[in-house]
DSSP file (Angstrom, degrees, kcal/mol; ACC not computed):
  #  RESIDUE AA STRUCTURE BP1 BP2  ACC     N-H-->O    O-->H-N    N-H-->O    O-->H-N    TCO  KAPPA ALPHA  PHI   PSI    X-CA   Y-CA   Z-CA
    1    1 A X              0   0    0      0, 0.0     2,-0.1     0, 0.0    23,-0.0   0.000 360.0 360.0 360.0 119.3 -140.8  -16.4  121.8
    2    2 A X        -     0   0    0      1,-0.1     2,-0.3    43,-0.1    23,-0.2  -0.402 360.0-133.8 -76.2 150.0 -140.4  -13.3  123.9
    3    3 A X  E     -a   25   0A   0     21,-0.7    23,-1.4    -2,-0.1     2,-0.3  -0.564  19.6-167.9 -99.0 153.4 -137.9  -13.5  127.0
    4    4 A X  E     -a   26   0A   0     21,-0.3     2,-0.3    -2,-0.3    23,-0.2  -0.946  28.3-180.0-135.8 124.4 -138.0  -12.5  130.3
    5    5 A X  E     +a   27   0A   0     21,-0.9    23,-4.1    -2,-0.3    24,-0.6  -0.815  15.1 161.4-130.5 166.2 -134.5  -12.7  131.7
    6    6 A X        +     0   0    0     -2,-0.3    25,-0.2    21,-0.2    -2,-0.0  -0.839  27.4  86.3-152.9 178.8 -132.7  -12.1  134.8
    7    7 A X        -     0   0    0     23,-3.5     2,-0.3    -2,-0.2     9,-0.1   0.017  47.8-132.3 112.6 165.0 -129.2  -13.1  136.6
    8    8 A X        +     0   0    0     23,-0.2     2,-0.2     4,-0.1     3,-0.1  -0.881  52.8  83.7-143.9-177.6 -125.8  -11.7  136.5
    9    9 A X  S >> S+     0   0    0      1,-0.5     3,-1.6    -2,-0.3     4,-0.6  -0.443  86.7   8.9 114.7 168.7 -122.3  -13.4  136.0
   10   10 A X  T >4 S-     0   0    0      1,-0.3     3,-0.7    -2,-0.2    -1,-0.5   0.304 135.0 -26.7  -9.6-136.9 -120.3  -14.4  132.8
   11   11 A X  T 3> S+     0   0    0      1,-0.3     4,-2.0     2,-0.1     3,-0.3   0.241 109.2 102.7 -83.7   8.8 -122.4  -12.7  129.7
   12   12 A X  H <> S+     0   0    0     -3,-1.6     4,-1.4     1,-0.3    -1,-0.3   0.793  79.8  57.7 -87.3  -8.6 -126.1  -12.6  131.4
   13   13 A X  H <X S+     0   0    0     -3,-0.7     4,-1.9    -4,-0.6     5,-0.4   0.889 116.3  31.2 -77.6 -37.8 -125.5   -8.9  132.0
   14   14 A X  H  > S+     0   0    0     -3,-0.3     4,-0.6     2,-0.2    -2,-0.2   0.819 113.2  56.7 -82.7 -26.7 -125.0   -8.2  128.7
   15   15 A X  H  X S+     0   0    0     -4,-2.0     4,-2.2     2,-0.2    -2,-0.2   0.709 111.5  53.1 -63.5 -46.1 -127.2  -10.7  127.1
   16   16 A X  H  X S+     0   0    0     -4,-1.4     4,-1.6    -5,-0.2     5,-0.3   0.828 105.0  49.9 -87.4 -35.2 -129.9   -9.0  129.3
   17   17 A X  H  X S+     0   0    0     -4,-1.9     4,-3.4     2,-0.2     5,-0.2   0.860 113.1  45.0 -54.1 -38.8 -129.2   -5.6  128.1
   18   18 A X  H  X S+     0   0    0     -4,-0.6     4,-1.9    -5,-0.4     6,-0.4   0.981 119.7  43.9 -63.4 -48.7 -129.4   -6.7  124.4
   19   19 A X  H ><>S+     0   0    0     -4,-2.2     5,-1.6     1,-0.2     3,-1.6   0.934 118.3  50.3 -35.5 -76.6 -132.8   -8.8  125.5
   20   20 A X  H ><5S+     0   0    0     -4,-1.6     3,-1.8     1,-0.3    -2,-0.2   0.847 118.8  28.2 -14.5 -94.1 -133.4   -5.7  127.3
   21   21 A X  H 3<5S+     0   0    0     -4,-3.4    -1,-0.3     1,-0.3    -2,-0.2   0.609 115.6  61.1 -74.3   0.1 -132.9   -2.7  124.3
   22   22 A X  T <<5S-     0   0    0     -4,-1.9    -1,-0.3    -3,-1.6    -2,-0.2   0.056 101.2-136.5-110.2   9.6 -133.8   -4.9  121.4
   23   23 A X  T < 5 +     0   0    0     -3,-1.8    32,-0.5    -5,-0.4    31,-0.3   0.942  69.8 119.6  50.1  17.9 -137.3   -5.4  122.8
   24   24 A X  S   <S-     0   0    0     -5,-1.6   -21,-0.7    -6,-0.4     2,-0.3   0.878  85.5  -7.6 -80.8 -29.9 -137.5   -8.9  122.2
   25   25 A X  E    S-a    3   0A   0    -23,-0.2    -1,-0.3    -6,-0.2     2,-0.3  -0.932  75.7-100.9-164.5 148.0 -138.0   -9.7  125.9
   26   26 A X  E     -a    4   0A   0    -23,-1.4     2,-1.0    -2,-0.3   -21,-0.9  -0.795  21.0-149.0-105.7 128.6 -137.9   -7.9  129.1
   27   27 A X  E     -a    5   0A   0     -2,-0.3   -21,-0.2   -11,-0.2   -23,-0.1  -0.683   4.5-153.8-116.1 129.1 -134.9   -8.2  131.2
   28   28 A X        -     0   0    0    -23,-4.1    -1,-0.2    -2,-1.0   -22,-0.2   0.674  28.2-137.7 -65.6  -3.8 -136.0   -7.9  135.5
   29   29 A X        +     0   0    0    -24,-0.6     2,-0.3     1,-0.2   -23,-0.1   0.893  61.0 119.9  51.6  57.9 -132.5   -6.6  136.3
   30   30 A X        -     0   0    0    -23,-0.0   -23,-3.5     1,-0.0     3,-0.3  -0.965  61.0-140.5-126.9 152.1 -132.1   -8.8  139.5
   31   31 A X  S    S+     0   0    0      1,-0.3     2,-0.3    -2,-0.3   -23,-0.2   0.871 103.6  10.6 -81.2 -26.8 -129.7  -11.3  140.3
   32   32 A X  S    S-     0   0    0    -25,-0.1    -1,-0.3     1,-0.1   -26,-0.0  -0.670  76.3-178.9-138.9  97.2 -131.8  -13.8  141.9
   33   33 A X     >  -     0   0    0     -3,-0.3     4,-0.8    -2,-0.3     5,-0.2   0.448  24.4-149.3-131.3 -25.3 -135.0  -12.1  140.9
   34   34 A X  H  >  -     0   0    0      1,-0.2     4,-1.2     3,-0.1    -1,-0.1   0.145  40.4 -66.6  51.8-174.8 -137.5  -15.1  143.0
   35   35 A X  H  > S+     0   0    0      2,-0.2     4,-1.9     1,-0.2     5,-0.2   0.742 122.4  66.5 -87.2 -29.4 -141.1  -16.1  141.7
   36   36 A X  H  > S+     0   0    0      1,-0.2     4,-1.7     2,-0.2    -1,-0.2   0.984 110.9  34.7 -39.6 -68.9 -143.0  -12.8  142.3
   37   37 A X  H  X S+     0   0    0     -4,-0.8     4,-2.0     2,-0.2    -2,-0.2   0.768 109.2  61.1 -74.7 -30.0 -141.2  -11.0  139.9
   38   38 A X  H >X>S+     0   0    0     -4,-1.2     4,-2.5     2,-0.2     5,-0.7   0.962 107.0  52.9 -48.8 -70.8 -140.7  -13.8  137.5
   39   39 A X  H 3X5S+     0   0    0     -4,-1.9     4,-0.8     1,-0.3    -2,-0.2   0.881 114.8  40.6 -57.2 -33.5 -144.7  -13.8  137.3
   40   40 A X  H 3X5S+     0   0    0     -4,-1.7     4,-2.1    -5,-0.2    -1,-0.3   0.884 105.9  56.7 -53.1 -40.2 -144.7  -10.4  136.6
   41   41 A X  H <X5S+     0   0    0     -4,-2.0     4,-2.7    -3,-0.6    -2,-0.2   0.984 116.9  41.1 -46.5 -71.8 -141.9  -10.2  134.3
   42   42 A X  H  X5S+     0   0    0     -4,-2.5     4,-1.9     1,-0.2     5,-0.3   0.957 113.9  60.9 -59.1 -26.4 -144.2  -13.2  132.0
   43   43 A X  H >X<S+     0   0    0     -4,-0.8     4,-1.1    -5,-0.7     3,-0.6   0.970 109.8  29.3 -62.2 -48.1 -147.1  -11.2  132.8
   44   44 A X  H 3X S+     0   0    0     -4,-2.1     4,-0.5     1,-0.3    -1,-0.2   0.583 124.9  51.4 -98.7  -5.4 -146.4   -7.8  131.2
   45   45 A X  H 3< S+     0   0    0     -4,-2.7     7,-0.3    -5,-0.2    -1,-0.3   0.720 112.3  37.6-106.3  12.8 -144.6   -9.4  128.9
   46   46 A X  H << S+     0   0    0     -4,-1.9    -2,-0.2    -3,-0.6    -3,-0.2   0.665 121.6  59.6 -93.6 -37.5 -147.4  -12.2  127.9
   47   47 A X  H  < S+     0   0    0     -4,-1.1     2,-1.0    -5,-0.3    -3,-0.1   0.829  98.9  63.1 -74.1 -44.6 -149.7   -8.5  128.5
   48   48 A X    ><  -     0   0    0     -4,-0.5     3,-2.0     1,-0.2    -1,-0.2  -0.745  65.6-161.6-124.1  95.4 -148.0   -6.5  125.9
   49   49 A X  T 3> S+     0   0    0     -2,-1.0     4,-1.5     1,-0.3    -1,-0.2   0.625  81.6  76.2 -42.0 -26.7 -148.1   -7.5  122.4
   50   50 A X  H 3> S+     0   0    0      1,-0.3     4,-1.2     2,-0.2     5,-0.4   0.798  90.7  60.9 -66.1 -24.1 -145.0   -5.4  121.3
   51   51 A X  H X> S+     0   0    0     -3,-2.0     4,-3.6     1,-0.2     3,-1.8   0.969 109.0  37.8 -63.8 -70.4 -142.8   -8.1  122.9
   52   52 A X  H 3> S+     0   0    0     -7,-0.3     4,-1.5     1,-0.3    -2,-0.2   0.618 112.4  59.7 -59.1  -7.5 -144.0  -11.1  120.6
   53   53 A X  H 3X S+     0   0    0     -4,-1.5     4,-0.7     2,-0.2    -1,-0.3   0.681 114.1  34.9-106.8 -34.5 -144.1   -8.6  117.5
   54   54 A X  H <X S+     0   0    0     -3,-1.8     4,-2.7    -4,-1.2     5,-0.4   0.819 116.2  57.6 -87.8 -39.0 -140.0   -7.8  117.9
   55   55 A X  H  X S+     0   0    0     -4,-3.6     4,-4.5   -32,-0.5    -2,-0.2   0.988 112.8  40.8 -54.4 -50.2 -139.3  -11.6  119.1
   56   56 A X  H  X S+     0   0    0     -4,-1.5     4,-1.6    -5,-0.3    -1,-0.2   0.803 113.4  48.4 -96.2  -7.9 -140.8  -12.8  115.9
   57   57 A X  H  X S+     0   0    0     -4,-0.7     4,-4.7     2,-0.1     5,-0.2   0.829 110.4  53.9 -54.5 -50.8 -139.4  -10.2  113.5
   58   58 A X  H  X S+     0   0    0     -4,-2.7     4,-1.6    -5,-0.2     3,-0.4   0.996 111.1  48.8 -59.7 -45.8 -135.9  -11.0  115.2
   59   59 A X  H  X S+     0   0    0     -4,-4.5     4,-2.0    -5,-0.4    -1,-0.2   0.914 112.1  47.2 -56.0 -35.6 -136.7  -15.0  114.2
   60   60 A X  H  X S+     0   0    0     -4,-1.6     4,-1.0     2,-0.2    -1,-0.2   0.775 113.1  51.6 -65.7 -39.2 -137.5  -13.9  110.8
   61   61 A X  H >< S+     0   0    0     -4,-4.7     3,-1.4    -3,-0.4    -2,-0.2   0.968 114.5  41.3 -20.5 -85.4 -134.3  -11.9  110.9
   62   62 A X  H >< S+     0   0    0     -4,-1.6     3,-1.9     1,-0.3    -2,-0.2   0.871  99.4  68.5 -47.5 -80.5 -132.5  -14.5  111.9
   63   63 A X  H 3< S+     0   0    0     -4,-2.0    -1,-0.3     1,-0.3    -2,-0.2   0.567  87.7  76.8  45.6 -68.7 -134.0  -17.2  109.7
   64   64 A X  T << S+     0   0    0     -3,-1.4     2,-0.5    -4,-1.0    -1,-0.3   0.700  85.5  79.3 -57.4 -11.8 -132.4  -15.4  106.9
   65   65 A X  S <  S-     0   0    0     -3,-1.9     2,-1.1    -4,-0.1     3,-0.2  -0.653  70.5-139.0 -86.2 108.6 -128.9  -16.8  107.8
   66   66 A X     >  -     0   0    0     -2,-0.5     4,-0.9     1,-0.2     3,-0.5  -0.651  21.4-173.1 -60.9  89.5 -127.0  -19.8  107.3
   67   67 A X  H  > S+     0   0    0     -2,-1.1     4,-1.5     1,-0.3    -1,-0.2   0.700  85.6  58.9 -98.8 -15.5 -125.5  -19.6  111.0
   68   68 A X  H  > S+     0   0    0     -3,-0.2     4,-0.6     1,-0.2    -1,-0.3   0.982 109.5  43.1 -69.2 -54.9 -123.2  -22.9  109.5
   69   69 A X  H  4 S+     0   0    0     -3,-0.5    -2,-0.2     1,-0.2    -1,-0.2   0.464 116.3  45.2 -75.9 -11.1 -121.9  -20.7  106.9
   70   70 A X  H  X S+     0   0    0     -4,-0.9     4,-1.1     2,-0.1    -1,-0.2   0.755 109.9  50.4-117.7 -20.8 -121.2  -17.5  109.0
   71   71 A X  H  X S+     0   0    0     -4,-1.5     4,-1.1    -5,-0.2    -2,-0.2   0.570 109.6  52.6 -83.8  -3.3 -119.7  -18.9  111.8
   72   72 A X  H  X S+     0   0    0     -4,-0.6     4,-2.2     3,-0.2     5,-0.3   0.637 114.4  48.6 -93.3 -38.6 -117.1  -20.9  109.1
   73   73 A X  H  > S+     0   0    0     -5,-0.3     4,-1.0     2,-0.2    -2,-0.2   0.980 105.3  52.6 -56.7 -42.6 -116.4  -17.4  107.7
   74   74 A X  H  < S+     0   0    0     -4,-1.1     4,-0.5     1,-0.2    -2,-0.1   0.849 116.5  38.9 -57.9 -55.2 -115.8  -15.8  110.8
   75   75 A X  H >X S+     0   0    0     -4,-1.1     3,-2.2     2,-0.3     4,-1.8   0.940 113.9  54.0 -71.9 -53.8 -113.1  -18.6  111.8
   76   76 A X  H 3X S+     0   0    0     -4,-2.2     4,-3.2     1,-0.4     5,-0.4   0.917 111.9  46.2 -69.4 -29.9 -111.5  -18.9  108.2
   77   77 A X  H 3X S+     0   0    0     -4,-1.0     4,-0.7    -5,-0.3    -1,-0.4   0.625 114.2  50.9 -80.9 -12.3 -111.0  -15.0  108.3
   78   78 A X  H <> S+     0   0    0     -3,-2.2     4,-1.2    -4,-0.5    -1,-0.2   0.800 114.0  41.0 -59.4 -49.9 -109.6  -15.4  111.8
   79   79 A X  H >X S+     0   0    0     -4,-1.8     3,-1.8     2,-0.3     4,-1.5   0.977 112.7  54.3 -81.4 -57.3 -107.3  -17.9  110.9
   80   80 A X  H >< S+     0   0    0     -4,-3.2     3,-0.6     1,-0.4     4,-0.5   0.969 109.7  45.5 -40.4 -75.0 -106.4  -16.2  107.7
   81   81 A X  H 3< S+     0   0    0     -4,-0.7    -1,-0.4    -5,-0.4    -2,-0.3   0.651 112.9  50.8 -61.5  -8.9 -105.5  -12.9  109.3
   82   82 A X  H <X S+     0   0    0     -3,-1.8     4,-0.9    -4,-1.2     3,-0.3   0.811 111.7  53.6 -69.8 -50.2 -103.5  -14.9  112.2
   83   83 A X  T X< S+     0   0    0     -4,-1.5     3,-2.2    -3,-0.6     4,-0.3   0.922 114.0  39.5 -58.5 -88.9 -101.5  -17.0  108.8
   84   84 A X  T 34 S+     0   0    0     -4,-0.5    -1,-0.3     1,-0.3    -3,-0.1   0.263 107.5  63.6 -72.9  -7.6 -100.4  -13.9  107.1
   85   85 A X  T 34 S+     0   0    0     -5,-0.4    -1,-0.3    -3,-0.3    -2,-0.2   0.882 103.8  48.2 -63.4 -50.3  -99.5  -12.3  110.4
   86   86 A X    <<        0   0    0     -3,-2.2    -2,-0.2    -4,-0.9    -3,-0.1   0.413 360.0 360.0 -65.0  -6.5  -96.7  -14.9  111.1
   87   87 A X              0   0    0     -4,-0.3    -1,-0.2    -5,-0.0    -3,-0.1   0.026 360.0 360.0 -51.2 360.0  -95.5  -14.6  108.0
């Protein structure tokens, strides 16, 4: 599903840049962005195939992943390199 994002505060600036340069979704670069521009934002990006055509590569992407199994790597290799540090 392609995004249309907006807002700023904790990660949405960055989360919207990513949206934003990975073409999955288009990001309206306002903080409170109001309904106008929301309905444009779904409009050109409902308009313009190239959104739904990177959103659903990135799902297929994604898809490939055991997201159970890569976030339990991530943490054992955290924890690992923490162990042998205190050592």
């Amino acid at each position: 599903m392609p995004l249309v994002v907006a807002g700023e505060g904790q990660d949405k600036a960055v989360t919207n840049a990513i949206v934003q340069w990975s073409g999955v979704g288009l990001s309206i670069g306002d903080r409170s962005p109001g309904l106008e521009k929301i309905r444009e934002g779904v409009e050109l990006v409902l308009e313009n195939s190239s959104y739904k055509v990177k959103a659903d590569k990135m799902r297929r992407n994604i898809a490939r992943y055991d997201v159970g199994a890569v976030v339990d790597g991530v943490i054992q290799n955290i924890v690992h390199e923490w162990a042998s540090k205190r050592r």
